[in-house]
C-alpha positions in Angstrom: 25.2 33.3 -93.5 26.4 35.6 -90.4 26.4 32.7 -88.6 28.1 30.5 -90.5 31.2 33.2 -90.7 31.3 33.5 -87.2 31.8 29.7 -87.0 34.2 29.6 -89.5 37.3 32.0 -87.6 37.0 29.2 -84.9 37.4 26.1 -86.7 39.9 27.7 -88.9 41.8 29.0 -86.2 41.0 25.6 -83.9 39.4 25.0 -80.7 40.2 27.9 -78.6 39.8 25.0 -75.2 42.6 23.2 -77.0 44.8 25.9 -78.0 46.1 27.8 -75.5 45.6 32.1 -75.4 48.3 33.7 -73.5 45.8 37.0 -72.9 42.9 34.9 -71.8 45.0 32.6 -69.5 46.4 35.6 -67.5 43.3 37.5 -67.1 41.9 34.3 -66.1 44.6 34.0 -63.5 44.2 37.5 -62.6 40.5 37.0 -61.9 41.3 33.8 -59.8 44.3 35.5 -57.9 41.5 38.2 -56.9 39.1 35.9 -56.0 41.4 33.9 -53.9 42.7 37.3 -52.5 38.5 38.2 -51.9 38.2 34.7 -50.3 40.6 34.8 -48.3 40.6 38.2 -46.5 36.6 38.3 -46.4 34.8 35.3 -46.7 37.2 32.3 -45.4 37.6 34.3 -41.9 33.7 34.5 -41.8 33.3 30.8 -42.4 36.4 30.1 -39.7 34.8 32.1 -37.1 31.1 30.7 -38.3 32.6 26.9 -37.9 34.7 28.1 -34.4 31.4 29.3 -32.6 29.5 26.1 -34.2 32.2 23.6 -32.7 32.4 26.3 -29.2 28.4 25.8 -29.7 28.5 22.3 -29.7 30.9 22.1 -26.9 28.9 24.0 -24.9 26.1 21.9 -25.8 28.3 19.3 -25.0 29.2 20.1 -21.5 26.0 20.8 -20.8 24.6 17.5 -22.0 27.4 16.5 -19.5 26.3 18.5 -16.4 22.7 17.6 -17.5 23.6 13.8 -17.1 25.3 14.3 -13.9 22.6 16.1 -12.7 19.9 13.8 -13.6 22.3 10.6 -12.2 22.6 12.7 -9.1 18.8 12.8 -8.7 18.3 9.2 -9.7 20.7 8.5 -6.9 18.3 11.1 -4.5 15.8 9.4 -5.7 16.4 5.7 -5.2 17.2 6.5 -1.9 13.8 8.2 -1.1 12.5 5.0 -2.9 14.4 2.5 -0.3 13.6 5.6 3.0 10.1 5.1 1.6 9.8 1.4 1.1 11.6 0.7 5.2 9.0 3.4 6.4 6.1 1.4 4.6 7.7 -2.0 6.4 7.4 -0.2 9.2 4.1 0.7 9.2 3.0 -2.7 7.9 5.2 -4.3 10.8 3.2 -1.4 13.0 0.1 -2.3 11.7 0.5 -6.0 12.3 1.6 -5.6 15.9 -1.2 -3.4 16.6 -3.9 -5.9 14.9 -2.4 -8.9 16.9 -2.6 -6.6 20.2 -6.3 -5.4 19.4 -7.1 -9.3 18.1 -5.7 -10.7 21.7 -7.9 -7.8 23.6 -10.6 -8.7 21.8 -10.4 -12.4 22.9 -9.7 -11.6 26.2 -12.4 -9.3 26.3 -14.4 -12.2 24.5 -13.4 -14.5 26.7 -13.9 -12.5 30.4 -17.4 -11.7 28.8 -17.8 -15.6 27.8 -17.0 -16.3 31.7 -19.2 -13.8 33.2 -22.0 -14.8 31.3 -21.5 -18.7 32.0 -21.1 -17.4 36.3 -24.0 -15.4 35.6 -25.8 -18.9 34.4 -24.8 -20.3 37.0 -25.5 -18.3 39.7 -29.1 -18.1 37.9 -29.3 -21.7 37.8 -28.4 -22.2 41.7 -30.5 -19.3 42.4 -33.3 -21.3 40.2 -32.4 -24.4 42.1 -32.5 -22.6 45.4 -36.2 -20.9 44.6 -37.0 -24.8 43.5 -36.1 -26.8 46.7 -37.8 -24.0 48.8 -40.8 -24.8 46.6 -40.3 -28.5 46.9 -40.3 -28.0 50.6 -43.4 -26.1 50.8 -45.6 -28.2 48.0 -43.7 -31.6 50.5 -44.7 -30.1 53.7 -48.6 -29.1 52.3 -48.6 -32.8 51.0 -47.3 -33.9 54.2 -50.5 -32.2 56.1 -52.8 -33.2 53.5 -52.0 -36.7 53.7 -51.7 -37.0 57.3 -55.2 -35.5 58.0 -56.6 -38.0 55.8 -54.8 -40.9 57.5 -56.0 -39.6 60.7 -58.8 -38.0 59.6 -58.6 -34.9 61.8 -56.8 -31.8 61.9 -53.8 -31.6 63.4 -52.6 -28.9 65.5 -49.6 -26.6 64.8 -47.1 -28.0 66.6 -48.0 -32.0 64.6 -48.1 -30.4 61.7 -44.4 -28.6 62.7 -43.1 -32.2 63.9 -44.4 -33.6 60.7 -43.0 -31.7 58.5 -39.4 -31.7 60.0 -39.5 -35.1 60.0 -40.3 -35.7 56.4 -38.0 -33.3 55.0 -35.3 -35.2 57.2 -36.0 -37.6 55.3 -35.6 -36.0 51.6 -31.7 -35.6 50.7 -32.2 -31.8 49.3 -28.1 -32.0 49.1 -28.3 -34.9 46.4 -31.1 -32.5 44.6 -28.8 -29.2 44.3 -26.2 -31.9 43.0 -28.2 -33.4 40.4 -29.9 -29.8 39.5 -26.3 -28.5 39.1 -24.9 -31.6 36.8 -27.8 -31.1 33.9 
């Protein structure tokens, strides 16, 4: 039954949240008055300073984020120009390059081309040269035909100076002019 006195003073004497106690409400002022007084000398001025170098912090941060985007902006700037310097350099080259490949491409065909000539003056130098060694050969095989034939029409040998006359007179007669002409037209 201890407890049940205990409970009994405080119903009897009513809720002690309800009714007010002069003693309890100034100590309980007193405590808060000190506790305010603690705050505010102590711990406030820590939290100030704590939320001053927080918000300096930030600023900092801040302005440095700043300088940071300036910065890069400043090297995007450097390096778009490098990027258009780099790009006129490569046209350059390419335009270079293309000059040089159409000056080596028109050497080349002139070169292909005095090559191409020399070899067709070459032919035909071979081919008069061929046509030359021909009509010399014509002339000789004519002339030994010539002799042959005239010793069998006459049936003797002729001496050198008939067989001379004889062959001048029929190569008079061939047109070795018209041959070189027709040699040179196939």
């Amino acid at each position: 039954m201890p407890s049940a006195a205990v409970h009994m003073p405080l119903a009897a004497s009513g809720s002690f949240l309800i009714t007010p106690n002069v003693g309890l409400m100034i100590w309980t002022l007193v405590v808060f008055a000190i506790s305010l007084y603690i705050l505010t000398k102590a711990i406030f001025p820590r939290i100030g300073e704590a939320l001053d170098k927080r918000a300096h912090a930030i600023e900092e941060s801040i302005d440095a984020a700043e300088h940071t985007r300036q910065e890069a902006d400043r090297l995007l700037d450097e390096y778009r120009e490098r990027l258009q310097e780099a790009r006129q350099q490569a046209e350059e080259i390419l335009t270079r390059a293309h000059k040089a490949a159409e000056g080596y491409e028109r050497r080349t065909r002139e070169e292909a081309e005095a090559k191409h000539q020399e070899a067709l003056e070459k032919t035909r130098r071979d081919i008069e040269a061929e046509t030359r060694r021909a009509i010399a050969e014509i002339r000789r095989e004519v002339a030994e035909l010539t002799v042959q034939a005239t010793e069998k029409l006459t049936r003797k040998t002729l001496n050198d100076e008939d067989q001379r006359r004889l062959i001048e007179e029929a190569l008079e007669e061939l047109d070795f002019d018209a041959l070189s002409v027709a040699g040179e037209g196939h």
